[in-house]
ROPAKE-277409 format. One record per residue (C-alpha): residue in one letter; x, y negated, z negated. Coordinates in nm, 4 decimals. Layout:
# ROPAKE-277409
residuo, x, y, z
a, X, Y, Z $
...
***
This chain:
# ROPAKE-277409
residuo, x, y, z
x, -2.6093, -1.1729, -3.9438 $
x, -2.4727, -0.8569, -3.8360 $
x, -2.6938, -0.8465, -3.5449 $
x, -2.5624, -1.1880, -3.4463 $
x, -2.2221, -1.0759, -3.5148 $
x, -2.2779, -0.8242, -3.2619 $
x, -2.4667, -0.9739, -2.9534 $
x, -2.1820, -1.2010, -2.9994 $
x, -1.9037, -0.9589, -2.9730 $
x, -2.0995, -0.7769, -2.6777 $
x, -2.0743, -1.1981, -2.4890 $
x, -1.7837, -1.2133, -2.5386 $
x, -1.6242, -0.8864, -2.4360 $
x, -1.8717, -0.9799, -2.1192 $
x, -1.6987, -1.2642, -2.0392 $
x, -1.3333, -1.0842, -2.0813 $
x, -1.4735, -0.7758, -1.8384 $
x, -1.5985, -1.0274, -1.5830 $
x, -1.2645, -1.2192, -1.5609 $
x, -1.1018, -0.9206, -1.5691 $
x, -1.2348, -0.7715, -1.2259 $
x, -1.2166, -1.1413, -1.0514 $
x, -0.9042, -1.0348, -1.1310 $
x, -0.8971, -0.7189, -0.8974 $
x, -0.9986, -0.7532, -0.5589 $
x, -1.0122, -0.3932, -0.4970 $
x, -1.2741, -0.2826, -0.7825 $
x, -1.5152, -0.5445, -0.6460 $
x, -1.5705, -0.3784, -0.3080 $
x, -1.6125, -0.0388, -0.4582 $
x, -1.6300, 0.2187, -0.7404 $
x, -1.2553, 0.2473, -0.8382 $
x, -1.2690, 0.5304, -1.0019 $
x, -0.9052, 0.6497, -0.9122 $
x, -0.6755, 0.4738, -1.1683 $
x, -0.4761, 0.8206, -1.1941 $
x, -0.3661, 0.7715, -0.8719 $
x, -0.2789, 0.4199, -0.7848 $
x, -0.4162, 0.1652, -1.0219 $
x, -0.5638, -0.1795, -0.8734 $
x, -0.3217, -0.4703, -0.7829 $
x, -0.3839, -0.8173, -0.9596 $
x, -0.4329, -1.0902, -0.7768 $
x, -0.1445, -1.2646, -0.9577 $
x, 0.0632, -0.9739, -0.8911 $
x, 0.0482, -0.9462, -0.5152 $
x, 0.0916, -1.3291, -0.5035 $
x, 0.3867, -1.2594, -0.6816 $
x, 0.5201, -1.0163, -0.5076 $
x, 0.4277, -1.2525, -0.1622 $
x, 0.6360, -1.5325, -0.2821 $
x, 0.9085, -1.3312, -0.4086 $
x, 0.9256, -1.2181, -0.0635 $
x, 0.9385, -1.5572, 0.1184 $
x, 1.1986, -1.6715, -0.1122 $
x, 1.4339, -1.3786, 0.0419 $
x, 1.2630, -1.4873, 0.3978 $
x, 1.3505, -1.8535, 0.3770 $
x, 1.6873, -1.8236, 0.1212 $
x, 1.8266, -1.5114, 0.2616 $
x, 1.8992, -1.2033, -0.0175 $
x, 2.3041, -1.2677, -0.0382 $
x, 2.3375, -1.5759, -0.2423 $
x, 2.4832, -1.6068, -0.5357 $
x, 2.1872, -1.7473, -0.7366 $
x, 1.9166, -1.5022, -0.5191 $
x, 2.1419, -1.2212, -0.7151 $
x, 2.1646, -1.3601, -1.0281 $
x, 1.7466, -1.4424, -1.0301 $
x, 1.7505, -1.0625, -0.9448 $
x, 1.9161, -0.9502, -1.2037 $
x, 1.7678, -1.1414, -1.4491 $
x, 1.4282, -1.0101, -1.3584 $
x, 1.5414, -0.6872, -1.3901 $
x, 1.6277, -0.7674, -1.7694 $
x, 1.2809, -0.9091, -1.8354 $
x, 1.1553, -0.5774, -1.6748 $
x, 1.2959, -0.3827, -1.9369 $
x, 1.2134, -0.6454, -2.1875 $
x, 0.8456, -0.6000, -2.1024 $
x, 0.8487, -0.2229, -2.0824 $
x, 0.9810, -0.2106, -2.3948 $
x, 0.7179, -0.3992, -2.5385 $
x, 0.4640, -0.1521, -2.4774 $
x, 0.6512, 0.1458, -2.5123 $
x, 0.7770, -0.0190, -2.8711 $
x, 1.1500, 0.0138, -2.8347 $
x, 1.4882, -0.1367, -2.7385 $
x, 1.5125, -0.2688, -2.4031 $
x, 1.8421, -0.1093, -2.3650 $
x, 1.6815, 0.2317, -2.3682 $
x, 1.4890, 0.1214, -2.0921 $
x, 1.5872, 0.2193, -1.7124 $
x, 1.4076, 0.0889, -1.4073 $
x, 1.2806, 0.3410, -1.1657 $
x, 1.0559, 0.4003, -0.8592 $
x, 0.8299, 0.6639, -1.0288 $
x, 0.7646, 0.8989, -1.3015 $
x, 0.9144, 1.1971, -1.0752 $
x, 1.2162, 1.0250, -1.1007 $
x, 1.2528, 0.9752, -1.4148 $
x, 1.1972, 1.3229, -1.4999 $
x, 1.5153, 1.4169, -1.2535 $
x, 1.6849, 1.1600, -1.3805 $
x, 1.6373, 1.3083, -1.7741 $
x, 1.6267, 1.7128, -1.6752 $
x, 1.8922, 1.7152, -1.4476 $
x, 2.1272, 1.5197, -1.6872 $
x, 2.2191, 1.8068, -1.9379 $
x, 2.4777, 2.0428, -1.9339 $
x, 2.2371, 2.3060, -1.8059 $
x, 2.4124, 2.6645, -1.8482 $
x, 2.2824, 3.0061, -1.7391 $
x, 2.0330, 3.1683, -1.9166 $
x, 1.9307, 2.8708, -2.0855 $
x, 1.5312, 2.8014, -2.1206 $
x, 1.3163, 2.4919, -2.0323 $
x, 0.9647, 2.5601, -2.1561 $
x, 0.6829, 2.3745, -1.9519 $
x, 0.3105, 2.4844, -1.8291 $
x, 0.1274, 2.5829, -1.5070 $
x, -0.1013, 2.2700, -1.5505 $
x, 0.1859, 2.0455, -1.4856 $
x, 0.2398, 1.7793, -1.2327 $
x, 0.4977, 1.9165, -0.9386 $
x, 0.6696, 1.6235, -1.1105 $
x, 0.8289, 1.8612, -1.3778 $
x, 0.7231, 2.1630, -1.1734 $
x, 0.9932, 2.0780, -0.8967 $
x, 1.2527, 1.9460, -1.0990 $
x, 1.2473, 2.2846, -1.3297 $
x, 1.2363, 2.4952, -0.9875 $
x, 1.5536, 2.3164, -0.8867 $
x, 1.7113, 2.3609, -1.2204 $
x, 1.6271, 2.7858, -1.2277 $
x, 1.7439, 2.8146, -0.8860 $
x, 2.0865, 2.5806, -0.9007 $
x, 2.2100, 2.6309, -1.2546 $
x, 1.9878, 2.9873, -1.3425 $
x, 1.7573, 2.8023, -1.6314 $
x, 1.5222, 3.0585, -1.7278 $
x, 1.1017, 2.8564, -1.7004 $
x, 0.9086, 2.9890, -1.9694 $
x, 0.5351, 2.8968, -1.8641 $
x, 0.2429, 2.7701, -2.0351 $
x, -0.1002, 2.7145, -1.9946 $
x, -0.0825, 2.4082, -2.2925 $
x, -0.3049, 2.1422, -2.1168 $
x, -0.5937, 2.3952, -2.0538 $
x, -0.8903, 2.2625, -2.2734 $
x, -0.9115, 2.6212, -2.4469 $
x, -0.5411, 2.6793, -2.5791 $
x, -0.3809, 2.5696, -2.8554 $
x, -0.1302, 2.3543, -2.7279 $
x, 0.1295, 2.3371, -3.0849 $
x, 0.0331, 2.7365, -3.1137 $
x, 0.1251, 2.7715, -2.6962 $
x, 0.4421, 2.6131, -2.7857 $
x, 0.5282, 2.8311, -3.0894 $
x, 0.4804, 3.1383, -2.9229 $
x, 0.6635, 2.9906, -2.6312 $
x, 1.0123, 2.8676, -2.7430 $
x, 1.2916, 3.0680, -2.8490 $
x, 1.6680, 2.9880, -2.9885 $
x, 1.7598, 2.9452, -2.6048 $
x, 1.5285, 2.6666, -2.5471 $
x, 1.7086, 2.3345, -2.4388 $
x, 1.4094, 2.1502, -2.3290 $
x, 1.0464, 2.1541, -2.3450 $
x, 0.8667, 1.9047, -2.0794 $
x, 0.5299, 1.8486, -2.0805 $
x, 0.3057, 1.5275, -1.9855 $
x, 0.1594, 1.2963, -2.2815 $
x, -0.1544, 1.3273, -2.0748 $
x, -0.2919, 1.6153, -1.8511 $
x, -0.3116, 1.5432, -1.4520 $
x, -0.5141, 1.8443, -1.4117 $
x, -0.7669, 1.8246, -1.7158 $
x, -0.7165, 1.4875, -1.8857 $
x, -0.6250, 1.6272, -2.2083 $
x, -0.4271, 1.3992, -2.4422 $
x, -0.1413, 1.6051, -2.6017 $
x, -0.0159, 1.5563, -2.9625 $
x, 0.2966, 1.4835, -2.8534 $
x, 0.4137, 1.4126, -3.1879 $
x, 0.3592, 1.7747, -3.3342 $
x, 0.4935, 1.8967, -3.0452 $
x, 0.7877, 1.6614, -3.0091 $
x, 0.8671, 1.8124, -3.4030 $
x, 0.8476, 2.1373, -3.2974 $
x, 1.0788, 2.1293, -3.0154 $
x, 1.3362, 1.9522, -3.2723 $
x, 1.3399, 2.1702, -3.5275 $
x, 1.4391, 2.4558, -3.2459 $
x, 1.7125, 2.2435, -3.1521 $
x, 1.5710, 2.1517, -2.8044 $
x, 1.4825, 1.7954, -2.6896 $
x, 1.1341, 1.6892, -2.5609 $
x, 1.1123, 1.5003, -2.2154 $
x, 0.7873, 1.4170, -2.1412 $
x, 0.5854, 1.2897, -1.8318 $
x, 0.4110, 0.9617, -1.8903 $
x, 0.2498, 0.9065, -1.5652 $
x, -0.1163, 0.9631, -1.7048 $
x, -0.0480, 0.8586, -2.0388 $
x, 0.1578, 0.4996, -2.0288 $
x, -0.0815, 0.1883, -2.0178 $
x, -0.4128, 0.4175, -2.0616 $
x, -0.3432, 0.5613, -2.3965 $
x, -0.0862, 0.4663, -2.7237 $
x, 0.2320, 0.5000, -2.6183 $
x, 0.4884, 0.4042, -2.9038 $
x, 0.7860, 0.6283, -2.8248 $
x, 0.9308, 0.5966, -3.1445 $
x, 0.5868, 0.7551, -3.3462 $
x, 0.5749, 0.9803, -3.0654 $
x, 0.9341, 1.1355, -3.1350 $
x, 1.0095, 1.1860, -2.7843 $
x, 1.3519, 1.1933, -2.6742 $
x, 1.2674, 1.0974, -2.3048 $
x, 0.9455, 0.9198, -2.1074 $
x, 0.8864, 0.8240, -1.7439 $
x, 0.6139, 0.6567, -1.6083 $
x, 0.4864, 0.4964, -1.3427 $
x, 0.4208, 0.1358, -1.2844 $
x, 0.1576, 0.1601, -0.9678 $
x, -0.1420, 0.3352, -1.2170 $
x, -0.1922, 0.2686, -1.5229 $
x, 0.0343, -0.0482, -1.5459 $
x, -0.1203, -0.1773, -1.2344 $
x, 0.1697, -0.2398, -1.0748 $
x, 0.3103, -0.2137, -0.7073 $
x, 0.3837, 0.1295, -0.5682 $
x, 0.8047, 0.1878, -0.6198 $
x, 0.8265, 0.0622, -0.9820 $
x, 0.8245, 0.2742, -1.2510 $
x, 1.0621, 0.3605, -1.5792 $
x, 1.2494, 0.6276, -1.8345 $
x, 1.2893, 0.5210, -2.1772 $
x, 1.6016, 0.7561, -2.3345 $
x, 1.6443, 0.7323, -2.6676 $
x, 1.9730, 0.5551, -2.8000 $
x, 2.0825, 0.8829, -2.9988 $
x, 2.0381, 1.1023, -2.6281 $
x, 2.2062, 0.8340, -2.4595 $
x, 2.5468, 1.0984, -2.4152 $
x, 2.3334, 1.4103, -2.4006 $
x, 2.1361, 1.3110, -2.1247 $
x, 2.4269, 1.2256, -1.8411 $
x, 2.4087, 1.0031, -1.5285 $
x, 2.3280, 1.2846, -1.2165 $
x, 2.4080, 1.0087, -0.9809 $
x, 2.6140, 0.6593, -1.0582 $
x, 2.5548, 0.3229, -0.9289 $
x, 2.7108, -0.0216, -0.9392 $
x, 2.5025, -0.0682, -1.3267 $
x, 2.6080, 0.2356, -1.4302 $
x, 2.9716, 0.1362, -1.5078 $
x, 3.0883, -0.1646, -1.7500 $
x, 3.2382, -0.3791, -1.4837 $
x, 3.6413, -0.3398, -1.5095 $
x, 3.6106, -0.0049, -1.7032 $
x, 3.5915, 0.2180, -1.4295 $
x, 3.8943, 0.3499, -1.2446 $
x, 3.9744, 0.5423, -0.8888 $
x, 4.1733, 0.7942, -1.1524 $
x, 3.9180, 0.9331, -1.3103 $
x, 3.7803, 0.7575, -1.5570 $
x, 3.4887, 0.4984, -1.5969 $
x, 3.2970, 0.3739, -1.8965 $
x, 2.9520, 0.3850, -1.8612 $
x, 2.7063, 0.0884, -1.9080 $
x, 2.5443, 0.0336, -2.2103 $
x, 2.2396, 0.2006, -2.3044 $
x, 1.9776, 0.3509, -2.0375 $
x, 2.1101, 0.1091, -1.7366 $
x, 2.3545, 0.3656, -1.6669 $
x, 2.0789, 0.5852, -1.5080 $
x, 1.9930, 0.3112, -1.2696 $
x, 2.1380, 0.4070, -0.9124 $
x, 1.9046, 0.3072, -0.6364 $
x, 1.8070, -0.0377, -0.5140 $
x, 1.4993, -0.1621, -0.6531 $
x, 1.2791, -0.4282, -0.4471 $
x, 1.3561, -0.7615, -0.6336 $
x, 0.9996, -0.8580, -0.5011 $
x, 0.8349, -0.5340, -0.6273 $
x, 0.9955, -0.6184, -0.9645 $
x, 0.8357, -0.9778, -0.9965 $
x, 0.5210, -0.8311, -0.9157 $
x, 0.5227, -0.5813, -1.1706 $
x, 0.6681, -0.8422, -1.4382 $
x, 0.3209, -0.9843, -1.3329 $
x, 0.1141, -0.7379, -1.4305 $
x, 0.2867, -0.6677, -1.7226 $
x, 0.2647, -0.9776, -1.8849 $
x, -0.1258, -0.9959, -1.7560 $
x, -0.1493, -0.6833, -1.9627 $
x, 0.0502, -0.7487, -2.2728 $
x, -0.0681, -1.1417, -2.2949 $
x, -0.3855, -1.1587, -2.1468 $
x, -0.6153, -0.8068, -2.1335 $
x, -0.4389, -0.6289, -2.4820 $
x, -0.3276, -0.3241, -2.5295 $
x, -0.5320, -0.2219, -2.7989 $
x, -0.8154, -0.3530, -2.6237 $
x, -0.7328, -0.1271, -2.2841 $
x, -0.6417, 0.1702, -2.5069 $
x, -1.0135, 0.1577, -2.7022 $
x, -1.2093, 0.0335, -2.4130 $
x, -1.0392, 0.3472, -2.1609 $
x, -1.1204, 0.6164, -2.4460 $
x, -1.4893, 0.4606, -2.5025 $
x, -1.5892, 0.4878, -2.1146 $
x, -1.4239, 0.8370, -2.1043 $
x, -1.6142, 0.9563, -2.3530 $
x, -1.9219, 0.7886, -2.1767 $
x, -1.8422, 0.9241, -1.8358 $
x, -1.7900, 1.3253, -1.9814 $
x, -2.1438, 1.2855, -2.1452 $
x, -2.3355, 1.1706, -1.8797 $
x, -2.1706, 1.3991, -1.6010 $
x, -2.2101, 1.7323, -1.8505 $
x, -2.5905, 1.5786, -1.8286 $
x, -2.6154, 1.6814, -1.4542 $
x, -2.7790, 1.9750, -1.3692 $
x, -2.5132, 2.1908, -1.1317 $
x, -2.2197, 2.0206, -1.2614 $
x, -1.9711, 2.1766, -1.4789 $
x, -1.6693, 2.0020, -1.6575 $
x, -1.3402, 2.1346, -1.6652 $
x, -1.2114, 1.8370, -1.8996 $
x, -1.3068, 1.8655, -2.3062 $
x, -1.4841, 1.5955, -2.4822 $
x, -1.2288, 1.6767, -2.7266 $
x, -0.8740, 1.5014, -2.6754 $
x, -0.9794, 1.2761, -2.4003 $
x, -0.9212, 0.9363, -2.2506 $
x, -0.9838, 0.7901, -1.8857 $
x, -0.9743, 1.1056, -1.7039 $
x, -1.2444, 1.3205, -1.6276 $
x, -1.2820, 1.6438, -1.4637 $
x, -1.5766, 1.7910, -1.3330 $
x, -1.6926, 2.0927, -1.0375 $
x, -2.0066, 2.0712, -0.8199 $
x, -2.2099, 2.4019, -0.7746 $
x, -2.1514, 2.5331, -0.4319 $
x, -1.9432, 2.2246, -0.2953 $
x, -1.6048, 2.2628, -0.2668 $
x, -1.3602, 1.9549, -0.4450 $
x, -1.3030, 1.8085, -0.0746 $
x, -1.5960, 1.7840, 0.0437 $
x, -1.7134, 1.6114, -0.3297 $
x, -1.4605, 1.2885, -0.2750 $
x, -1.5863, 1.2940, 0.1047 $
x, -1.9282, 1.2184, 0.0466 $
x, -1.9064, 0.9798, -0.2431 $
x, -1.6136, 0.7644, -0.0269 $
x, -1.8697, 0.7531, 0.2206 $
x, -2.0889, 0.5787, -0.0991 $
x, -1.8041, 0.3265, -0.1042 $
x, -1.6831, 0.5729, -0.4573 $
x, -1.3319, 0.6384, -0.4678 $
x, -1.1985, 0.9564, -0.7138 $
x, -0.9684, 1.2347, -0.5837 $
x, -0.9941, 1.5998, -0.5533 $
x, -0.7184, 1.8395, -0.6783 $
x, -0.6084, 2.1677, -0.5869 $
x, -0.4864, 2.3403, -0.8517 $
x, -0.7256, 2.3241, -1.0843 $
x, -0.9417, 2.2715, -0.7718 $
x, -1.1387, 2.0033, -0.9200 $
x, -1.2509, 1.6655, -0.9070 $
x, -1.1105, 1.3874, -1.1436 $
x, -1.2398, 1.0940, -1.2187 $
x, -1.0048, 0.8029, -1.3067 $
x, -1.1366, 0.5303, -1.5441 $
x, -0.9351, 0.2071, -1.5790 $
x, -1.0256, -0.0727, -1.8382 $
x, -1.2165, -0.2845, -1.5992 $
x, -1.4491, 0.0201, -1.4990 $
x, -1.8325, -0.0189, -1.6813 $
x, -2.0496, 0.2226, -1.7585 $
x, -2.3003, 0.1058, -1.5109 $
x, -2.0660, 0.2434, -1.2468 $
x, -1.9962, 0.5337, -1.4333 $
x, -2.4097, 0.5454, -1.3972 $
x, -2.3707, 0.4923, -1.0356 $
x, -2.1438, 0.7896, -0.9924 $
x, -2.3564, 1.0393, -1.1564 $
x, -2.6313, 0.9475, -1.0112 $
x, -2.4664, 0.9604, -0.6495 $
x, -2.3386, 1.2901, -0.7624 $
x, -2.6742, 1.3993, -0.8642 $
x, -2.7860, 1.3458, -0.5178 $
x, -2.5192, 1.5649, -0.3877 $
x, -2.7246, 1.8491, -0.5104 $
x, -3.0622, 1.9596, -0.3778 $
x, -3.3811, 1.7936, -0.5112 $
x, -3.5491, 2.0445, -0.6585 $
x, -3.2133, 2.0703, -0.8559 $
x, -3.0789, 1.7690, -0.9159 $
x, -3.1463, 1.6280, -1.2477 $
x, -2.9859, 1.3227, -1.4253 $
x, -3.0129, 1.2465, -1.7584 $
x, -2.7715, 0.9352, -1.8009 $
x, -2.8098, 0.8486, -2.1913 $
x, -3.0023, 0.5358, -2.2885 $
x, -2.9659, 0.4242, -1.9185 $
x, -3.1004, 0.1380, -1.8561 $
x, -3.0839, -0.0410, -2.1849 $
x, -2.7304, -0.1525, -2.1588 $
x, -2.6487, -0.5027, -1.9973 $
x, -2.3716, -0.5351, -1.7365 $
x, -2.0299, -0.4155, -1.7980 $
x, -2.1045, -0.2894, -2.1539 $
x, -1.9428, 0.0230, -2.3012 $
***
């Protein structure tokens, strides 16, 4: 019975990964192994975002109800956002991308001299930048990490790290540069019970991992809506809690960002209610419908849960069978991880790694600081392409060295995990 049970499951989680990747063009025509970067577009999503666009072609962009339709996308936007972050929609702000996000929530306080944001050298320039700007404008003093390096202790990094001037600690729910899931909650309580709030970087982390806000005590969260969401490139969004609402101030103000006939010429303005106010800079109206898209495809359709376990499964898969390779050494832990994976080739530099598997028709990305390779596993990757890597980067190396031992290959069916 179990067995049945079983070969059962295994059909019909088949079935789901098959419809799935009819659903993405892109990951039929090669290994799309590159998530981290720019996740694949749905079908349904860039036929969204088409029509969206003839609508503005054929109806013009001025008209009362073309503005009215706009706005009420933006609402269901939020709405959808907030579904998988779990919170109010009305902590939800649109944006084009993490990056700006994190300016939006870091360059809102009432920075004063001397004060300390405590980050890590494994960062994204995403916070990197941001924290440069705010030690060379306002004198913030960066107290630097290495939490996100497989080998530290990232809640003992951050104890030694933060002192009673500490206003902010920023770090990313997931790694860019080893693929390390953080426990953002312990260090979310840490940085409270200093007295500091905790912005983090979702760009790795939202749509690939849990990402419940609320049990992750974080005060602020970009992310991105063209990886892991599988959105169109320019979408993105910054959840602010409802209590940090007036600590975290608008940098820049918009039409949104005042309660229409509260502001005033003299000097005073009401702003909007809840995160809204942050929103300052046109977003594409058919952008928007195309990310509503693939929202809704993931939240309705595919499952979060579902993503979440299958991403962490093929992770898992991928570290153990590229550790397997003779010449290959990993720079990500088994411990910790989800869909990215970083790994070095003996005697080939990261460049030249990406190179020769794109000219297999495999797409991951090199980076330069860790100088590394990272692979980037979405929910409709399967572990016989994760096979198909390692073996491609087994042939990288020289025969006599080149040894692949991809566990229980070849007794798996097609797209199992």
């Amino acid at each position: 019975m179990a067995e049945h049970s079983s070969r059962k499951k295994h059909a019909e989680d088949q079935e789901k990964i098959d419809r799935i990747r009819s659903e993405l063009p892109a990951v039929q025509k090669q290994l799309y192994m590159n998530t981290g970067t720019n996740g694949p577009l749905p079908r349904r999503s860039h036929e969204a975002l088409v029509q969206a666009a003839e609508a503005e072609l054929n109806e013009g962009r001025a008209s009362l109800p073309v503005i009215m339709r706009m706005f009420e996308s933006f609402g269901v936007a939020r709405a959808k956002i907030a579904a998988i972050l779990g919170c109010d929609p009305l902590e939800v702000a649109l944006t084009h991308n993490t990056t700006e996000g994190m300016n939006i929530a870091l360059m809102g306080l009432d920075w004063q001299k001397g004060d300390e944001l405590v980050t890590a050298n494994t960062e994204h320039p995403g916070i990197l930048h941001p924290a440069y700007l705010l030690s060379t404008r306002y004198g913030v003093r960066l107290r630097m990490t290495d939490i996100g390096l497989p080998h530290i202790d990232p809640l003992e990094a951050l104890k030694q790290a933060i002192t009673s001037r500490t206003r902010v600690v920023s770090l990313s729910h997931v790694s860019w540069a080893t693929g390390m899931t953080l426990p953002i909650r312990e260090l979310a309580e840490i940085t409270h019970r200093a007295g500091a709030l905790f912005i983090c970087d979702a760009a790795q982390s939202c749509g690939m991992v849990p990402s419940n806000v609320y049990d992750l005590g974080v005060d602020a969260y970009a992310c991105s809506g063209q990886k892991w969401l599988c959105g169109p490139d320019g979408t993105g969004a910054l959840f602010v809690r409802k209590d940090r609402l007036t600590d975290i101030k608008p940098t820049y103000l918009g039409y949104a960002g005042v309660k229409r006939g509260m502001g005033s010429l003299e000097g005073y303005f009401v702003p909007s209610d809840g995160a809204q106010r942050f929103e300052a800079a046109t977003l594409y109206p058919p952008g928007i419908r195309a990310f509503i898209t693939s929202l809704t495809w993931l939240l309705e359709d595919v499952g979060l849960e579902w993503i979440y376990d299958r991403v962490a499964t093929l992770g898992r898969y991928c570290h153990r069978t590229l550790r397997s390779i003779d010449g290959v050494t990993m720079h990500s832990s088994k411990e910790n991880l989800a869909g990215l994976v970083h790994f070095t080739v003996d005697g080939m530099a990261p460049p030249d790694v990406s190179t020769k598997l794109r000219e297999k028709n495999i797409i991951i990305r090199e980076l330069m600081s860790p100088a590394v390779n990272r692979v980037s596993l979405g929910f409709y990757n399967t572990v016989e392409e994760i096979d198909q890597l390692a073996e491609a980067i087994a042939a990288l190396r020289p025969d006599d060295q080149a040894a692949l031992v991809a566990p229980d290959a070849g007794r798996r069916s097609k797209g199992g995990a």
